[in-house]
C-alpha positions in Angstrom: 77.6 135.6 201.7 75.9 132.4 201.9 77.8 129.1 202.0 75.5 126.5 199.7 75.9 123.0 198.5 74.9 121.8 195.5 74.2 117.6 194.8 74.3 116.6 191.4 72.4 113.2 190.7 74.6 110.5 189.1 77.7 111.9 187.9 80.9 110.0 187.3 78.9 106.5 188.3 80.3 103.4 186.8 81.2 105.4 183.8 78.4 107.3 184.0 77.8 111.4 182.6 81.7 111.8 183.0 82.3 115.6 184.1 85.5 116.7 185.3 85.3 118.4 188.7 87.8 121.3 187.4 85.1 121.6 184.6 82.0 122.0 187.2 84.2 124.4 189.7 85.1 126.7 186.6 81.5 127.0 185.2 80.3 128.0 189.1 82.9 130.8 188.7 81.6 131.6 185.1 78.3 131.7 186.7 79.2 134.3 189.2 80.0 132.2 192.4 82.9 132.5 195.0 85.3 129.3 195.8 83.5 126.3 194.2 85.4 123.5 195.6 84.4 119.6 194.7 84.9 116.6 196.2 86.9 113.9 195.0 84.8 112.9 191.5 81.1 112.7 193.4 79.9 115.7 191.4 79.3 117.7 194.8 80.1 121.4 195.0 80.4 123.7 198.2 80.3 127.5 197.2 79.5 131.1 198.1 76.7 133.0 197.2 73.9 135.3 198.4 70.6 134.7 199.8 67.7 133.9 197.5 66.0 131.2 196.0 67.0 127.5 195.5 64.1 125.9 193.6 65.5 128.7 190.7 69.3 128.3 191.3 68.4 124.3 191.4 66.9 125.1 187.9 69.4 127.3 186.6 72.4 124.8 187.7 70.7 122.6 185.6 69.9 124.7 182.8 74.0 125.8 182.5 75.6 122.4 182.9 73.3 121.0 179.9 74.1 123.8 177.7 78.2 124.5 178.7 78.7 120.8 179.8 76.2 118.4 178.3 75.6 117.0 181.7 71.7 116.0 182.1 71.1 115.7 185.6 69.0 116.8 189.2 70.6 119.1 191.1 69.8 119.7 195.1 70.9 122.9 196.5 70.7 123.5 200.6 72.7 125.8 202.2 75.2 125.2 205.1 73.1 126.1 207.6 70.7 123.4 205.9 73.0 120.7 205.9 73.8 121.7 209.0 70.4 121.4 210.8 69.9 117.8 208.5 73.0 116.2 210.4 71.3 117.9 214.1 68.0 116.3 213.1 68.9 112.7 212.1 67.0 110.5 213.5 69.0 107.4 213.1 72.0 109.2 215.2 72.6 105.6 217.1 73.0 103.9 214.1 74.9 106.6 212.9 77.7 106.5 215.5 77.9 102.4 215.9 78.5 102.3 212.2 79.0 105.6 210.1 79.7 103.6 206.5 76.2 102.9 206.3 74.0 105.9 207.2 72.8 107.0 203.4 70.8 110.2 203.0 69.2 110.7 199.8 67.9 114.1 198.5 64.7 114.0 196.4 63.5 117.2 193.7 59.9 116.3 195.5 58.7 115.4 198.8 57.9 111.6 198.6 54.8 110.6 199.7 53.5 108.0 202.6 52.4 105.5 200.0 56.4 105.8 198.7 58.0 105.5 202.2 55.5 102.5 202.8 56.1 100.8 199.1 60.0 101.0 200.0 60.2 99.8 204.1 57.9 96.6 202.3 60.9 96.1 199.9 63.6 96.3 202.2 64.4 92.1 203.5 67.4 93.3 205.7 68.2 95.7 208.9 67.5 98.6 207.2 65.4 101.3 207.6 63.8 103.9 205.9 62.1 107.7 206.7 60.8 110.3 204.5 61.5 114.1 205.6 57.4 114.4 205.9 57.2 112.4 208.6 59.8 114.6 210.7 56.8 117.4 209.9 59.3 119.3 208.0 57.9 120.6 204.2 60.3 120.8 201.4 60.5 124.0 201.5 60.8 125.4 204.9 63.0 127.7 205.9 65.0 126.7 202.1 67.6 129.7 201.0 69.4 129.1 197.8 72.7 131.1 196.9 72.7 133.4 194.2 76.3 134.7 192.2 77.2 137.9 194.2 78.8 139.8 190.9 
């Protein structure tokens, strides 16, 4: 069985496409998979599955909370051993340690492109910095397993 996590995309924001967490953990087990737990009200969901395919399961996810929830919103599946090779690869590890509050990753449903990452390091006016996963020469969808419901 396959440990995955799923990120939903601006739930419980400000007010924002309320869902309860005890709402998303039941419809996982409605949907066929193991454990769902949440944390706090962020709308993210660890849970077990079996191997297969994430672009579908990223669909699917989708599909089920707007038809059993009414929740309209981009969902990122990567399993553990994803997330997992994510934190091994970061490549702002210094910053990281000196000052963990402020290390932000962002998952995307598309690879951005050079021209993006460009446009958004001309925006930035602080210390920030910006990377997209391209430019670790890494494609979306690499080495990507997705959990499937195991019942």
């Amino acid at each position: 069985m396959t440990t995955c996590v799923a990120l939903l995309r601006a739930v419980n924001v400000a007010g924002h496409q309320p869902v309860a967490m005890a709402d998303l953990r039941r419809l996982m087990g409605d949907l066929g998979f193991g454990d769902a737990q949440s944390l706090l009200q962020s709308g993210n969901l660890v849970f077990g599955g079996a191997t297969g395919g994430t672009a579908r399961l990223e669909e699917r996810l989708e599909r089920e909370m707007t038809a059993r929830l009414g929740l309209v919103t981009d969902v990122m599946v990567r399993t553990a051993a994803e997330w997992r090779a994510l934190v091994a690869a970061n490549p702002f590890r210094a910053e990281a340690e000196r000052d963990p509050a402020r290390l932000v990753v962002a998952f995307l449903k598309e690879p951005t492109s050079a021209k993006a990452v460009a446009a958004l390091r001309a925006a930035i006016v602080g210390r920030e910095r910006a990377m997209g996963r391209e430019e670790r020469g890494r494609r979306r969808d690499a080495g990507r397993r997705a959990c499937r419901p195991t019942g």
